[in-house]
C-alpha positions in Angstrom: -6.3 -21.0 -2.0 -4.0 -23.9 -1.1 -2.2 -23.7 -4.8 -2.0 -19.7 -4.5 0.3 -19.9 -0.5 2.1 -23.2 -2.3 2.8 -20.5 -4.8 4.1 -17.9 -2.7 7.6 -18.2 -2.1 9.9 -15.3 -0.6 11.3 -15.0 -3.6 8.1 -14.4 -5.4 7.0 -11.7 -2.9 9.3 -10.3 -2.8 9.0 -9.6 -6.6 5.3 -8.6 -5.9 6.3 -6.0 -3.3 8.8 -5.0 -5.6 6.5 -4.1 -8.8 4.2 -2.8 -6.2 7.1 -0.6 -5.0 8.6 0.7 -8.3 5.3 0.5 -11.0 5.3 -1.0 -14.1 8.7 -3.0 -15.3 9.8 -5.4 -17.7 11.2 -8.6 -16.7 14.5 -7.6 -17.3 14.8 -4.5 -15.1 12.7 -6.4 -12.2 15.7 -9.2 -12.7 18.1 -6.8 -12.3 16.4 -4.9 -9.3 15.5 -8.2 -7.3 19.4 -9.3 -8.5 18.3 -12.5 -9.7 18.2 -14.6 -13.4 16.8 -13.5 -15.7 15.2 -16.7 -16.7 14.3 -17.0 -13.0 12.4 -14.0 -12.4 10.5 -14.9 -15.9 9.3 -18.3 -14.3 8.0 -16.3 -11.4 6.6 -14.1 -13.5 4.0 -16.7 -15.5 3.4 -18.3 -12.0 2.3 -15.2 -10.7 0.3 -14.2 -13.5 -1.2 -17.5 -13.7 -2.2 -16.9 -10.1 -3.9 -13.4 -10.7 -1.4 -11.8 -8.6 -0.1 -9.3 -11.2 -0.9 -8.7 -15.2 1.2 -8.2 -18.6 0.5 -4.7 -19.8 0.1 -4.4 -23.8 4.0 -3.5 -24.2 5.1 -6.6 -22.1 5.4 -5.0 -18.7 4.3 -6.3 -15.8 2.8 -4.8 -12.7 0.6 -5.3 -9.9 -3.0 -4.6 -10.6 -4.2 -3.7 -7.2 -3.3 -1.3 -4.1 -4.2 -3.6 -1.5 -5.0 -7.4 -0.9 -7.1 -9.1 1.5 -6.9 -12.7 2.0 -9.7 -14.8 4.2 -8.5 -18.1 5.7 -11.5 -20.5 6.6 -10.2 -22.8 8.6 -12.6 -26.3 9.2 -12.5 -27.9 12.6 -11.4 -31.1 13.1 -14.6 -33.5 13.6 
């Protein structure tokens, strides 16, 4: 859980709610929605993916696999 929030920058959800927004993409279009590098939006891309926050299609799109996401937080207390 810790390494997915580290992972969650503006930036990258703001690409999630984008792809969520407009449906399957490639990495090129999404660059040029989000107005960002190419090579940028491509590094966000894998970190995503390697996250399980959105998938590759078959033709090398990408896109957000699921309508809705519910994270729990359990929080420890202090001893």
């Amino acid at each position: 859980m810790e390494q997915l929030l580290a992972n969650l920058t503006p930036k990258r959800w703001e690409l999630v709610n984008r792809l969520a927004k407009e449906g399957m993409l490639s990495i090129k279009k999404l660059a040029e929605l989000l107005k960002r590098d190419y090579s940028n939006v491509q590094s966000d891309v894998q970190r995503l993916r390697e996250n399980g926050l959105i998938e590759l299609s078959d033709e090398g799109s990408v896109f957000v696999p699921w309508d809705d996401l519910d994270i729990k937080l359990h929080l420890k207390r202090a001893a």
